[in-house]
MIVEXRO-417706 format. One record per atom (N, C-alpha, C): atom name; residue in one letter; x, y, z. Coordinates in nm, 4 decimals, decimal comma, padded with zeros to 6 digits, always signed. Atoms other than C-alpha are relative to their C-alpha. Example, Ala and Ser with C-alpha at 12.3 -4.5 7.8 and 13.67 -1.06 7.14 Angstrom:
2
ATOM | atome | residu | east | north | up
ATOM | N | a | +00,0890 | -00,1190 | +00,0000
ATOM | CA | a | +01,2300 | -00,4500 | +00,7800
ATOM | C | a | +00,0900 | +00,1200 | +00,0000
ATOM | N | s | -00,0820 | -00,1190 | -00,0060
ATOM | CA | s | +01,3670 | -00,1060 | +00,7140
ATOM | C | s | -00,0770 | +00,1090 | +00,0730
***
This chain:
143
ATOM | atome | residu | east | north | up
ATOM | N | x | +00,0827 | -00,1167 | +00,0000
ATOM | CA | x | +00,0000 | +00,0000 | +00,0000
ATOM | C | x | +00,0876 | +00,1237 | +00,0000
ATOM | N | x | -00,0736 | -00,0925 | -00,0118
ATOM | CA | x | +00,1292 | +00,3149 | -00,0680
ATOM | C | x | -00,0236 | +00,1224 | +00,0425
ATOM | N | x | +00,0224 | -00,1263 | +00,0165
ATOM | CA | x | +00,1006 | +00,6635 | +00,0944
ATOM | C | x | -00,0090 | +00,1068 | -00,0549
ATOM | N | x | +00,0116 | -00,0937 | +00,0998
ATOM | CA | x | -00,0200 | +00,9062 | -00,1131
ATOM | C | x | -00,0025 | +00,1394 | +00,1300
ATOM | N | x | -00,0158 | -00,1396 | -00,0487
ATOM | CA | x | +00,0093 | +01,3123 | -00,0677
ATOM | C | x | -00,1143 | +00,0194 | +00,0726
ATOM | N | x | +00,1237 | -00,0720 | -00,0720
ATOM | CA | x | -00,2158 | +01,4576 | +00,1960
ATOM | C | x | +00,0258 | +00,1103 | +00,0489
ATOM | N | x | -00,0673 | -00,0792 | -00,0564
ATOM | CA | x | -00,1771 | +01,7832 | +00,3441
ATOM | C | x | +00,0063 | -00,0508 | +00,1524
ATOM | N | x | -00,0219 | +00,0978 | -00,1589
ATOM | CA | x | -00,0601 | +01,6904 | +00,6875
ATOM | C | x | -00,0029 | +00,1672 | +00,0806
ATOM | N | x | +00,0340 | -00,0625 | -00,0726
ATOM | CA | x | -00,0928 | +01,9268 | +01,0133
ATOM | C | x | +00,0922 | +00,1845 | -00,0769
ATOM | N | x | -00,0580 | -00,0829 | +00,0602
ATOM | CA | x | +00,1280 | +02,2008 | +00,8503
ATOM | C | x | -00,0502 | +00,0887 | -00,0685
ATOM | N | x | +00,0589 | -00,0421 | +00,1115
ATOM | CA | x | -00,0808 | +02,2472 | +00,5319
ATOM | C | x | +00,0125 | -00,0151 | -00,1087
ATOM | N | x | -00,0801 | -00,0083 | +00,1343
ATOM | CA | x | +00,1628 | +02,1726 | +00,3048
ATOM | C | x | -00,0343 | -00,2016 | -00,0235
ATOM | N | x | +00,0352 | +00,0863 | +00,0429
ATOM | CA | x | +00,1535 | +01,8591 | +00,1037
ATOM | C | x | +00,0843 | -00,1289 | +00,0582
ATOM | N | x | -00,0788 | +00,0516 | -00,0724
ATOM | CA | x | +00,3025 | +01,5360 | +00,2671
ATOM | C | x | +00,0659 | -00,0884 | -00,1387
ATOM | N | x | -00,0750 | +00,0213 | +00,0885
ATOM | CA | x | +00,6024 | +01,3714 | +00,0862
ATOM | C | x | +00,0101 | -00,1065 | -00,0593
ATOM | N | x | +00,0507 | +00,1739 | +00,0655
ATOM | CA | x | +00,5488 | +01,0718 | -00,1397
ATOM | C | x | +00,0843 | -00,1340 | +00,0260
ATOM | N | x | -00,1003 | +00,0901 | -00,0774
ATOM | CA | x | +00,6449 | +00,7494 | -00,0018
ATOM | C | x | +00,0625 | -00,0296 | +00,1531
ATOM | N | x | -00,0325 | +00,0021 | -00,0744
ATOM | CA | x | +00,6964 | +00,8585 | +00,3163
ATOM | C | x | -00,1955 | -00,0438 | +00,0999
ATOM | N | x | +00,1048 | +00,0187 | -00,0878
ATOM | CA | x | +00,4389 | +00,7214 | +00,5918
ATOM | C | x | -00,0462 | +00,1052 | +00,0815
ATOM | N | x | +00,0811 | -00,1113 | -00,0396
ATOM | CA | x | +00,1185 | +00,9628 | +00,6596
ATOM | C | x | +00,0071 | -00,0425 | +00,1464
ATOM | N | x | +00,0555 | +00,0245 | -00,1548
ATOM | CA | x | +00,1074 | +01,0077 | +01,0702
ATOM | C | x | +00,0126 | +00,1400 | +00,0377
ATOM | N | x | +00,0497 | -00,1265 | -00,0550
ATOM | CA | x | -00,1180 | +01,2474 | +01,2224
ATOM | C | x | -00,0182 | -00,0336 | +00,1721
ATOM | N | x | -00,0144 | +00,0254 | -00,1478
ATOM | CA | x | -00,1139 | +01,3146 | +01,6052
ATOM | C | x | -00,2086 | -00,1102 | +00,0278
ATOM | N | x | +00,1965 | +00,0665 | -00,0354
ATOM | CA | x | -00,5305 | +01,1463 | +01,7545
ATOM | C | x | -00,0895 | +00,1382 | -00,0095
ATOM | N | x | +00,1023 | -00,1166 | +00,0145
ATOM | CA | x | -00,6527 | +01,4931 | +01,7876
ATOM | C | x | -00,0309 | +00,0696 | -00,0951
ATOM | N | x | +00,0104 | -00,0122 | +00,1644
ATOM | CA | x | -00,5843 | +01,5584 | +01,4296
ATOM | C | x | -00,0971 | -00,1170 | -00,0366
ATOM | N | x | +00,0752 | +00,0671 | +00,1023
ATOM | CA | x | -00,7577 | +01,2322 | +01,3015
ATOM | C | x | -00,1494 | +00,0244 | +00,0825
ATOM | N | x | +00,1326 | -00,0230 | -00,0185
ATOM | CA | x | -01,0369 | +01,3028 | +01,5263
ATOM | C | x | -00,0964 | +00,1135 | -00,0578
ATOM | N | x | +00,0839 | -00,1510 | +00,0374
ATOM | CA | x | -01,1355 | +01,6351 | +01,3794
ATOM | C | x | -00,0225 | -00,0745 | -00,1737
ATOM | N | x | +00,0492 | +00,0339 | +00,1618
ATOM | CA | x | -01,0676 | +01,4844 | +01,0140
ATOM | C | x | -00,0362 | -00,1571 | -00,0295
ATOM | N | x | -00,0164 | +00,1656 | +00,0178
ATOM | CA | x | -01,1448 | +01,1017 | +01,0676
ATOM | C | x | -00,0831 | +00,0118 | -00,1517
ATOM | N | x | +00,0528 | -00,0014 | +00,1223
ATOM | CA | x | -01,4054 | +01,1423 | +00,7699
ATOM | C | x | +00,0569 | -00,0148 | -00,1041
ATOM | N | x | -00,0813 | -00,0502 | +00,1171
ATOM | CA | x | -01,1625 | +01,3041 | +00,5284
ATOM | C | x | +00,1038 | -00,1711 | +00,0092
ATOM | N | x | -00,1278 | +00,1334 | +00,0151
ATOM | CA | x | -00,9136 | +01,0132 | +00,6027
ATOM | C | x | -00,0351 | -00,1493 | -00,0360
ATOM | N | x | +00,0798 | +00,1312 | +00,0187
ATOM | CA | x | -01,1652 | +00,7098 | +00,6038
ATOM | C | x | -00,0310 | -00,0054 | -00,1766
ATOM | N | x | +00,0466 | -00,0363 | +00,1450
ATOM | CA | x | -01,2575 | +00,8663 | +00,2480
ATOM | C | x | +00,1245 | -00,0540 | -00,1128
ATOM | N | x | -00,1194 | -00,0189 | +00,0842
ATOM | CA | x | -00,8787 | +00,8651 | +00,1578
ATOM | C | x | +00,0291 | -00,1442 | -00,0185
ATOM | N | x | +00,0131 | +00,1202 | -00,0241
ATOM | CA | x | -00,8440 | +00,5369 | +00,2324
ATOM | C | x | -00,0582 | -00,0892 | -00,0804
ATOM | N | x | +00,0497 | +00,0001 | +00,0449
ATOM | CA | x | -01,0819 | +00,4473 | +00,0659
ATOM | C | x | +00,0135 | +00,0059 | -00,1290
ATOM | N | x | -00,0080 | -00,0651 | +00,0779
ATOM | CA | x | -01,0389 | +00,6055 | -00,2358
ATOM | C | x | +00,1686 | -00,0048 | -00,0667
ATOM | N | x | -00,1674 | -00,0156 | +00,0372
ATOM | CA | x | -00,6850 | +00,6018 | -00,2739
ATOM | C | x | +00,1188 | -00,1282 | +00,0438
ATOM | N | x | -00,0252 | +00,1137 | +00,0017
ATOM | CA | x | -00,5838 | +00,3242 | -00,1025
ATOM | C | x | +00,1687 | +00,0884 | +00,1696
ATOM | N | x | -00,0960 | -00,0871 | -00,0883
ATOM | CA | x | -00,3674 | +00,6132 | +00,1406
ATOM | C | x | -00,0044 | -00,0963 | +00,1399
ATOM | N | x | +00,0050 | +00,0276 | -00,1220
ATOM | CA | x | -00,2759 | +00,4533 | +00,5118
ATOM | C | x | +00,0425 | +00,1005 | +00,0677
ATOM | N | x | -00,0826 | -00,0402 | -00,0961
ATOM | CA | x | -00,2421 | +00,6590 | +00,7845
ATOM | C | x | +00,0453 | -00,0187 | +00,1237
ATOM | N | x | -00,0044 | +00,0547 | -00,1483
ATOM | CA | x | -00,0795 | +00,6016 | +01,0920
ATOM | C | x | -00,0325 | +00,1056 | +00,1358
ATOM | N | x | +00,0580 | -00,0960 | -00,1199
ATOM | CA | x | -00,2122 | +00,7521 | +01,4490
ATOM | C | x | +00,1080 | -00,0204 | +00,1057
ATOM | N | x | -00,1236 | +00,0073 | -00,0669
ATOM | CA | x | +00,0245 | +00,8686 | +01,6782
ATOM | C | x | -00,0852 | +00,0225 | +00,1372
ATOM | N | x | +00,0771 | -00,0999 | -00,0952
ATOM | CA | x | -00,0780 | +01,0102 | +02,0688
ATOM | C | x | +00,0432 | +00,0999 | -00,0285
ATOM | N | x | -00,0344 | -00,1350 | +00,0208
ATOM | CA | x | -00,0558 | +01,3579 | +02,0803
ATOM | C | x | +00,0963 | +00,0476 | -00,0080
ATOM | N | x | -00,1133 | -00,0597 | -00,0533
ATOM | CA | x | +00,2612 | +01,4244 | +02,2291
ATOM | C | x | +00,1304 | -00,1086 | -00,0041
ATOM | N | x | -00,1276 | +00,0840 | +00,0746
ATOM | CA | x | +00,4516 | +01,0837 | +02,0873
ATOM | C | x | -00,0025 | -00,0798 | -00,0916
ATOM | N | x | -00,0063 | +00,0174 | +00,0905
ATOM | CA | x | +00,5663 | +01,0494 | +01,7905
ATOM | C | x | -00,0103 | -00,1634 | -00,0514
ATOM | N | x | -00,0096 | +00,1604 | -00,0068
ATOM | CA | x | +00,5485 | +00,6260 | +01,8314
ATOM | C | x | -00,1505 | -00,0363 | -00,0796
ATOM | N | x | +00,1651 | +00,0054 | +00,0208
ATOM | CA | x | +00,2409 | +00,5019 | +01,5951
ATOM | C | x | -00,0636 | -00,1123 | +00,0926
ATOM | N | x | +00,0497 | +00,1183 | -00,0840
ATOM | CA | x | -00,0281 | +00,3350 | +01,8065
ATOM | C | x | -00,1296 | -00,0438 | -00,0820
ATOM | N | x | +00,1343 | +00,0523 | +00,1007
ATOM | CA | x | -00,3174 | +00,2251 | +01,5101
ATOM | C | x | +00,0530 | +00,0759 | -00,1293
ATOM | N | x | +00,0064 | -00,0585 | +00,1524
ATOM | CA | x | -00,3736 | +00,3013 | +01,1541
ATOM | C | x | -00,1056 | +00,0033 | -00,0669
ATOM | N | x | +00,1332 | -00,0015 | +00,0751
ATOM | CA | x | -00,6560 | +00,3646 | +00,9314
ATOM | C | x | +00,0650 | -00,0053 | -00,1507
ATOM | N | x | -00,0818 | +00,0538 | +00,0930
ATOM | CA | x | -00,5961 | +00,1566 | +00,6499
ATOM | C | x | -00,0966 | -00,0411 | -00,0786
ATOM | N | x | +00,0627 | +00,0364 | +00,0581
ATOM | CA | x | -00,7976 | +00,0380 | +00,3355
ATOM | C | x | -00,0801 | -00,1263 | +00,0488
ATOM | N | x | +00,0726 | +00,0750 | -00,0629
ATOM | CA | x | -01,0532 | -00,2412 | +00,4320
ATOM | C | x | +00,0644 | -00,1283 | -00,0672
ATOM | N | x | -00,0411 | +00,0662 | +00,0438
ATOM | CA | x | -00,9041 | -00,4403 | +00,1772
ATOM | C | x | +00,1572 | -00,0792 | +00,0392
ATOM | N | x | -00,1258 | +00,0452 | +00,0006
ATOM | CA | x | -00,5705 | -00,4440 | +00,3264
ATOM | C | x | -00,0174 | -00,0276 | +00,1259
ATOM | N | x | +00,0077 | +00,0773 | -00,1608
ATOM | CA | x | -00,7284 | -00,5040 | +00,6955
ATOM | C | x | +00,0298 | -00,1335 | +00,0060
ATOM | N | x | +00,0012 | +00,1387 | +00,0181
ATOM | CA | x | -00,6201 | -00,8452 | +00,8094
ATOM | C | x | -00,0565 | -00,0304 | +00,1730
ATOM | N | x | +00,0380 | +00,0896 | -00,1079
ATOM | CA | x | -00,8127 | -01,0412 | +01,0946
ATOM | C | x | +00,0862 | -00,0379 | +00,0845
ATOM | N | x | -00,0681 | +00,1002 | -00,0714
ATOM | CA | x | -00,6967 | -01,1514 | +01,3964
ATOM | C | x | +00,0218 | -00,1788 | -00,0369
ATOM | N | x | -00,0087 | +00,1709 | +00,0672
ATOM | CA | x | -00,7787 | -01,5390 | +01,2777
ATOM | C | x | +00,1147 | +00,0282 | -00,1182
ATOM | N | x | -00,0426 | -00,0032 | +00,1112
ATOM | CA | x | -00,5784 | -01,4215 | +00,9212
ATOM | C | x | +00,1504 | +00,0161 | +00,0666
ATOM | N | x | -00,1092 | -00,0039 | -00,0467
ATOM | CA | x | -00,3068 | -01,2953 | +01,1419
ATOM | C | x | +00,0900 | -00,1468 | +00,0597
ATOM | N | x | -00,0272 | +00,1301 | -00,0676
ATOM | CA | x | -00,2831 | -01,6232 | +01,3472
ATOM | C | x | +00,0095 | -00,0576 | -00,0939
ATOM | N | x | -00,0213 | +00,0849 | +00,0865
ATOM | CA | x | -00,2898 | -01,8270 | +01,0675
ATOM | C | x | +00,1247 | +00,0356 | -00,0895
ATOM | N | x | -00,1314 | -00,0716 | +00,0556
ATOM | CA | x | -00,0278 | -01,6653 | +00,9110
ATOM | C | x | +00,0848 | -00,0518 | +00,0625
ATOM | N | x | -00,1254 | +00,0131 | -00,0967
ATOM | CA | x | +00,2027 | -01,6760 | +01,2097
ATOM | C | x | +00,0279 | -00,1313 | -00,0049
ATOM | N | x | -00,0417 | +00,1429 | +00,0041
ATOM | CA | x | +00,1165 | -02,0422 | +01,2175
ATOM | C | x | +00,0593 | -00,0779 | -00,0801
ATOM | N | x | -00,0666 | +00,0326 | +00,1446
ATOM | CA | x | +00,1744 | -02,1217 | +00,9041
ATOM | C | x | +00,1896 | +00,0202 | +00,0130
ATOM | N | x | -00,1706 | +00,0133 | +00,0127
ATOM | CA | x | +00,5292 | -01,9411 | +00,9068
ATOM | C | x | +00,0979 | -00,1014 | +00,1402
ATOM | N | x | -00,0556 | +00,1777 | -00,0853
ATOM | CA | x | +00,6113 | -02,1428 | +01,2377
ATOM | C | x | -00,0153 | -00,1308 | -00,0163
ATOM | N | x | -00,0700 | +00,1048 | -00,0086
ATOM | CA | x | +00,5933 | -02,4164 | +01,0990
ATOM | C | x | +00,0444 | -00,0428 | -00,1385
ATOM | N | x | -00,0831 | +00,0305 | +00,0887
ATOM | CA | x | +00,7486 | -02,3674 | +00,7818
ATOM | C | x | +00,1798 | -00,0119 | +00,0642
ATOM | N | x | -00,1577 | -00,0638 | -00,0717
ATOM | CA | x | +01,0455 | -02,2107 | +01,0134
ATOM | C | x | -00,0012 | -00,1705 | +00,0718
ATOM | N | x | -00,0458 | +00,1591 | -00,0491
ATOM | CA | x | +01,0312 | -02,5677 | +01,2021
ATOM | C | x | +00,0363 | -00,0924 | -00,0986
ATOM | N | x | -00,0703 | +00,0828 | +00,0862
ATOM | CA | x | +01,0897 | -02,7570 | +00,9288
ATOM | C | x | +00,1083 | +00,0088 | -00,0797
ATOM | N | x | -00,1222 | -00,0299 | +00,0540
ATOM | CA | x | +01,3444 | -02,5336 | +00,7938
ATOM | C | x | +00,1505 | -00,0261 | +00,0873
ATOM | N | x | -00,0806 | +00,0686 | -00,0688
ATOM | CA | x | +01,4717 | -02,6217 | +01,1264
ATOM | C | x | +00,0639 | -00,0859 | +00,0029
ATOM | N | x | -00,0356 | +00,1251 | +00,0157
ATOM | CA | x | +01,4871 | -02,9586 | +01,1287
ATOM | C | x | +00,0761 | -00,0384 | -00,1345
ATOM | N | x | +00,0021 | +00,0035 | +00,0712
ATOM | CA | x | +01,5744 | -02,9462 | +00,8072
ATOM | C | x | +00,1969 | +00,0369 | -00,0131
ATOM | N | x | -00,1395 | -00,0939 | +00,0087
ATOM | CA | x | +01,9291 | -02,7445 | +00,8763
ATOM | C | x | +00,0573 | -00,1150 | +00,1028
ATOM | N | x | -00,0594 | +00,1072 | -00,0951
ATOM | CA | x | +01,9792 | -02,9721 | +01,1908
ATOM | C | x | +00,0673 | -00,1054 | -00,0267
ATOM | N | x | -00,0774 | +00,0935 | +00,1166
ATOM | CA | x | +02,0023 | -03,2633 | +00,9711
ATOM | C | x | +00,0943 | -00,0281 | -00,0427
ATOM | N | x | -00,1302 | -00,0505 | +00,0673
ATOM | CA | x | +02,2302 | -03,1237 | +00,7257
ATOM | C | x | +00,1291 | +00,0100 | +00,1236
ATOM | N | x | -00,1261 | -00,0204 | -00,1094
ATOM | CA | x | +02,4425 | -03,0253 | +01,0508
ATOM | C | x | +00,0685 | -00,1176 | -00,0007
ATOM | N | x | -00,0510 | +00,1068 | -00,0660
ATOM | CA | x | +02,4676 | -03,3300 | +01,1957
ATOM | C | x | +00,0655 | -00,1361 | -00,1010
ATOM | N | x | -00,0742 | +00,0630 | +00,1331
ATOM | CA | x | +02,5226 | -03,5037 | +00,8369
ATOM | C | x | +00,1753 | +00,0241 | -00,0099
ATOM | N | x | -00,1461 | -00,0718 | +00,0206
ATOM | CA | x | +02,8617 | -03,2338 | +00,8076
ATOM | C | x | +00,0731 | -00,0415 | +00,1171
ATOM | N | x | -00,0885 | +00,0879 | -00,1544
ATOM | CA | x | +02,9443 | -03,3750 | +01,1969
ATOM | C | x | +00,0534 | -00,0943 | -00,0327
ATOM | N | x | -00,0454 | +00,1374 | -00,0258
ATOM | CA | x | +02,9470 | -03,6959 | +01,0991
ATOM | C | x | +00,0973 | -00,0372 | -00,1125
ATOM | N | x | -00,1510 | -00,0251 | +00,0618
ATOM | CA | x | +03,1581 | -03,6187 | +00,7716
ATOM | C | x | +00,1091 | -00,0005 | +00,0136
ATOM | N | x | -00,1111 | -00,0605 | -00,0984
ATOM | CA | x | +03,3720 | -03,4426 | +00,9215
ATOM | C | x | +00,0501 | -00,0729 | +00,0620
ATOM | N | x | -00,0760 | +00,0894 | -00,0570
ATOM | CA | x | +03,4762 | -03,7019 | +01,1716
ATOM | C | x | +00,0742 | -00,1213 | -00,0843
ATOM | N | x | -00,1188 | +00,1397 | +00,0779
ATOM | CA | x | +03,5322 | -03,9913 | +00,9141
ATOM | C | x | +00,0980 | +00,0772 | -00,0568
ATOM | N | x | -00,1081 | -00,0490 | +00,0097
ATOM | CA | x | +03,7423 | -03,7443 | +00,7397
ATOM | C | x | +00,0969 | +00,0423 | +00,0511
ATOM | N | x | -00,1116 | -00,0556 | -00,1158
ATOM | CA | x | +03,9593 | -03,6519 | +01,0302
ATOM | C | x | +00,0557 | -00,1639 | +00,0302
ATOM | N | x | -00,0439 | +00,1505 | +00,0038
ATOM | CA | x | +04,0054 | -04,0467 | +01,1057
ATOM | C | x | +00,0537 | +00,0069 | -00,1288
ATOM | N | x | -00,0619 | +00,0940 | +00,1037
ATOM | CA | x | +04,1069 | -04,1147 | +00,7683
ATOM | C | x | +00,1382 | +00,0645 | -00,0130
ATOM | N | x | -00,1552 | -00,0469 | -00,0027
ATOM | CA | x | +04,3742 | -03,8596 | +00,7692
ATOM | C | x | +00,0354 | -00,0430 | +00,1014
ATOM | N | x | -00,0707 | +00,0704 | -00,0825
ATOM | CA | x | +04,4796 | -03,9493 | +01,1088
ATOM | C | x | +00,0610 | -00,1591 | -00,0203
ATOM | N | x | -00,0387 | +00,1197 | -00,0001
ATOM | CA | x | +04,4694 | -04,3196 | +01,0421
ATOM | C | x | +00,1671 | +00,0370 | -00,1490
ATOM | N | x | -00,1154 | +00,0053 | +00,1086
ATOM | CA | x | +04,6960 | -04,1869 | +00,6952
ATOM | C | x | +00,1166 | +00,0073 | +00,0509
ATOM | N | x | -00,1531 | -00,0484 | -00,1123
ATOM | CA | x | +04,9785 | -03,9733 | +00,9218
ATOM | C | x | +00,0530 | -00,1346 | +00,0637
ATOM | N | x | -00,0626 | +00,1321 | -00,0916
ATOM | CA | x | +05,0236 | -04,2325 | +01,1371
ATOM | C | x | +00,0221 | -00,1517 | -00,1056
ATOM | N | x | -00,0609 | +00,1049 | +00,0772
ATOM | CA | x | +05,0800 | -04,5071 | +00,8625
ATOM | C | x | +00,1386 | +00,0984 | -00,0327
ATOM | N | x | -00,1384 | -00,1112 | +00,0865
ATOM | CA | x | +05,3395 | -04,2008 | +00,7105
ATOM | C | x | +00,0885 | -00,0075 | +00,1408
ATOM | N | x | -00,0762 | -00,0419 | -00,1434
ATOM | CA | x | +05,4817 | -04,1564 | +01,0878
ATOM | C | x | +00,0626 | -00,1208 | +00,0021
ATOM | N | x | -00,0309 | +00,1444 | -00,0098
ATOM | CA | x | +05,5039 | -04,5578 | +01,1036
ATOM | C | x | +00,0978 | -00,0455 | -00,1203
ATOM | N | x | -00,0422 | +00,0128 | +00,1197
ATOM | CA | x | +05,6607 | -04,5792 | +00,7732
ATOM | C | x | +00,1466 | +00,0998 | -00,0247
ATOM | N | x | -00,0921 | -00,0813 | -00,0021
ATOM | CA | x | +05,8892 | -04,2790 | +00,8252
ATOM | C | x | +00,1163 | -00,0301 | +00,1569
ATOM | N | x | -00,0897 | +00,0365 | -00,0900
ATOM | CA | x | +06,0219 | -04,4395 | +01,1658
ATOM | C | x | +00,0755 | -00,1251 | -00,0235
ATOM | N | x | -00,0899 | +00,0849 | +00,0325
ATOM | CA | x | +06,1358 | -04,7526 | +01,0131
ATOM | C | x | +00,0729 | +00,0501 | -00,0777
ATOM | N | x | -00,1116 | -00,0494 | +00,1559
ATOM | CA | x | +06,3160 | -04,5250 | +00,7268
ATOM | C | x | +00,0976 | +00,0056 | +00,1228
ATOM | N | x | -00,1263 | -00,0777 | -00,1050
ATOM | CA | x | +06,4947 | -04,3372 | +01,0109
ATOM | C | x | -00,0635 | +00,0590 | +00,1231
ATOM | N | x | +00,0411 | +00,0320 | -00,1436
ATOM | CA | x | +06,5056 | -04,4011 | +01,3672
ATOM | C | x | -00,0463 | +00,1370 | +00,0423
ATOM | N | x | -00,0018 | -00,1565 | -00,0791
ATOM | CA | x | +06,4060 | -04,0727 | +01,6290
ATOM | C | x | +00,1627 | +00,0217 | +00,0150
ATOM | N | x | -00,1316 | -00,0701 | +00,0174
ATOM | CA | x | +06,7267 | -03,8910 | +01,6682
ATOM | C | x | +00,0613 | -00,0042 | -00,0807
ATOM | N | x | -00,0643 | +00,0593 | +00,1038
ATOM | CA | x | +06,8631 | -03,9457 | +01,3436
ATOM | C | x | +00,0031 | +00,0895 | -00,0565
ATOM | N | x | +00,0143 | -00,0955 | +00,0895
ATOM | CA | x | +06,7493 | -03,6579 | +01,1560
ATOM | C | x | -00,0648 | +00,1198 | +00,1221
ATOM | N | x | +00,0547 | -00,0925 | -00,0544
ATOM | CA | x | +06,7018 | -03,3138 | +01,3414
ATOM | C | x | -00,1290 | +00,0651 | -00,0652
ATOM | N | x | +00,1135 | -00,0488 | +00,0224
ATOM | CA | x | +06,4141 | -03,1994 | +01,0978
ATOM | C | x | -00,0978 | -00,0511 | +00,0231
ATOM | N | x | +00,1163 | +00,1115 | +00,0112
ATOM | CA | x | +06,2387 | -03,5149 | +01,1076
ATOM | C | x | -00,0187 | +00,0337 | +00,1967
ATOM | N | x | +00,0477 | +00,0429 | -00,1337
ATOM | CA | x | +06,2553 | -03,5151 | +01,4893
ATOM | C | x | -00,0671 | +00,1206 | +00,0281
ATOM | N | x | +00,0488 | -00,1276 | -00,0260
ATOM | CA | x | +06,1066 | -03,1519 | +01,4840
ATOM | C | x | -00,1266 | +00,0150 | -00,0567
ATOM | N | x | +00,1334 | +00,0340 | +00,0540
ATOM | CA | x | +05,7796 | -03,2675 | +01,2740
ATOM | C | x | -00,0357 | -00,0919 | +00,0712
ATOM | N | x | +00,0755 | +00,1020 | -00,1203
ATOM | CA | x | +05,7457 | -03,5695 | +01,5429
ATOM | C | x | -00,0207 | +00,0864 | +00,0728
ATOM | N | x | +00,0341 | -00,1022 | -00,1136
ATOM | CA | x | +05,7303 | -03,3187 | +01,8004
ATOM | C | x | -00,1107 | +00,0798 | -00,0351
ATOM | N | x | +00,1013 | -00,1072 | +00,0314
ATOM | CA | x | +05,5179 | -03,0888 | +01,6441
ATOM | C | x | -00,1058 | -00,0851 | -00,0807
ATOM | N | x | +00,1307 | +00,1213 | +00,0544
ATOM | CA | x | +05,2674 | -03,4045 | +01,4998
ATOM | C | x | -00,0463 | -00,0530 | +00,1543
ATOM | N | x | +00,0234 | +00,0341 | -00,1258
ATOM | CA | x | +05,2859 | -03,5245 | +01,8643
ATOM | C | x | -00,1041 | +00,0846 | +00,0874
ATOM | N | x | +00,0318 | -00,1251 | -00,0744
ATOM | CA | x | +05,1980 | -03,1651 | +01,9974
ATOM | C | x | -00,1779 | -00,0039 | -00,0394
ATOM | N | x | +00,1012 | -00,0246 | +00,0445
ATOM | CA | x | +04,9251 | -03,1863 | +01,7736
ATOM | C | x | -00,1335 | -00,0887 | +00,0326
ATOM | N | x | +00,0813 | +00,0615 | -00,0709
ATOM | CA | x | +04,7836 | -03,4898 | +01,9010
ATOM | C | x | -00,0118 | -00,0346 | +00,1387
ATOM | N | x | -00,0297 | -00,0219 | -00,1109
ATOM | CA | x | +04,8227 | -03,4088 | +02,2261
ATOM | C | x | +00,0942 | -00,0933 | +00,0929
ATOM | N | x | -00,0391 | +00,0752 | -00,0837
ATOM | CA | x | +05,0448 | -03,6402 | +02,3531
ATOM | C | x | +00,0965 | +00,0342 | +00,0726
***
């Protein structure tokens, strides 16, 4: 719905696009004029209290009123699309968990054939670089 121009408390014309809100003691003097606009134009305005600027109602085309039941059903509806988008992500999670772990085993089980394979080449102390990647493969698996 879009706000169309109205003159607003000022006089002057209000700015297109921007949301009409008149204080209550304004729409009470012109509720007519506004029910008309509404109406007619398809204008919403929003009602403020007097003295803050926060809107608390609106007078809005009849067509674009929605029911409490229309509301609720709505909400329900999107809760429980959102639940299944839930469950739906959970899934997937716990799918990438369980990935994830065989792939961490398989490299581990690999290293450690390479570690096993690289200690019969050449013993510990033998090579200072090699003994500085055991240490820091060790570190890594906490031992």
């Amino acid at each position: 719905m879009v706000a169309h121009a109205l003159p607003h408390a000022a006089g002057q014309p209000h700015a297109a696009g921007q949301p009409h809100a008149l204080p209550l003691r304004e729409v009470r003097t012109r509720l007519t004029q506004l029910v008309a606009m509404a109406e007619l134009t398809d204008t919403v305005t929003t009602i403020t209290r007097d003295r803050d600027s926060r809107p608390v109602a609106a007078i809005v085309p009849a067509g674009a009123a929605r029911t409490q039941a229309q509301a609720r059903a709505d909400a329900e509806r999107l809760a429980t699309v959102t639940a299944g988008w839930a469950r739906r992500l959970d899934a997937s999670h716990q799918q990438s968990v369980r990935r994830h772990a065989a792939e961490l085993r398989a490299v581990t089980e690999a290293l450690a054939e390479a570690w096993a394979e690289l200690d019969r080449r050449s013993t510990p102390g033998g090579d200072p670089t090699l003994d500085r990647l055991r240490a820091a493969h060790a570190d890594l698996l906490g031992r």
